[in-house]
N, C-alpha and C positions, 0 to 999 in steps of 0.2 A: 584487194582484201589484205589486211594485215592478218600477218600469225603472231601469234603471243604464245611464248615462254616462257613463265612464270613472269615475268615484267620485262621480258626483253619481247622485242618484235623484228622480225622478218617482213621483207617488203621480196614477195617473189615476182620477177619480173614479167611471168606470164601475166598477168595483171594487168599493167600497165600496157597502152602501146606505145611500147617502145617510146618511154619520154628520155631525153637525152642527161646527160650525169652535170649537167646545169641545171635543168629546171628539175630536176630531182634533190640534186644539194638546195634548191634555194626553198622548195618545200616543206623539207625537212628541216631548215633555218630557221622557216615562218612557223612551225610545228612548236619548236623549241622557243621560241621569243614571245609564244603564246603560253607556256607553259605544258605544252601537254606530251613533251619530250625530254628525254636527258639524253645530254651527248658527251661521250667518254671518245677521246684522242689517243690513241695507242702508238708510241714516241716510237716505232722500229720500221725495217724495210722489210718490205714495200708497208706503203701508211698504211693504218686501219681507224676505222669509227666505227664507234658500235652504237646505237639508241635502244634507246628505254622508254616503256611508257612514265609519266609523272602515276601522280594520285588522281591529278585531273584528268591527264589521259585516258586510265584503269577508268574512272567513273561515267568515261565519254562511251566507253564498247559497249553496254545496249541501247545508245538511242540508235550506233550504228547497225547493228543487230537487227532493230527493228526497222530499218529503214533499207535494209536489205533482202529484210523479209517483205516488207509493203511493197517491194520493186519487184521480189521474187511471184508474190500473187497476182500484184498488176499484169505484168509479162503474159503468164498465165493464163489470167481472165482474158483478156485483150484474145489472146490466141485462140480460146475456145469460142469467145464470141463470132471472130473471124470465121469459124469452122461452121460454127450454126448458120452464118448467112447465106 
C-alpha cells in the first residue's frame, strides 16, 4: 500500500515481503520511466531519494482504491462462503 502526503508517497515496508533494495530501486525506476513518479536525488551523506506521485500517478490512486476494495470483498465473500459450507 502506498501512503500519500500531499504528493509525496511512503512505501512502508510492512507491505512488501521483504523485497530486496534492488528490485525495489528498479520498481520505482520502472514507476518513474512510466511517468507516474518523480524522483529528487538529495546530494548529502548518507544519500537520500525521495518520490513523488506525477499527475498521472495522483489520477492512478482510485482505480487502485478500488481494486483493493474488490480484493478486500473478494477475501470476504470467499471466507463467508467457506463458513456456510
Amino acid at each position: 500500500m502506498l501512503c500519500s502526503v500531499g504528493s509525496l508517497i511512503t512505501l512502508p515496508r510492512l507491505v512488501f515481503s521483504n523485497p530486496s533494495q534492488a528490485v525495489l530501486t528498479n520498481q520505482l525506476r520502472e514507476l518513474e520511466k512510466d511517468g507516474l513518479v518523480n524522483r529528487k536525488v538529495y546530494r548529502e551523506v548518507p544519500p537520500r531519494v525521495e518520490y513523488s506521485l506525477t499527475g498521472l500517478g495522483q489520477s492512478f490512486i482510485p482505480v487502485i482504491t478500488h481494486m483493493g476494495e474488490w480484493g478486500r470483498d473478494y477475501l470476504l465473500g470467499k471466507s463467508l462462503e467457506e463458513q456456510l459450507r
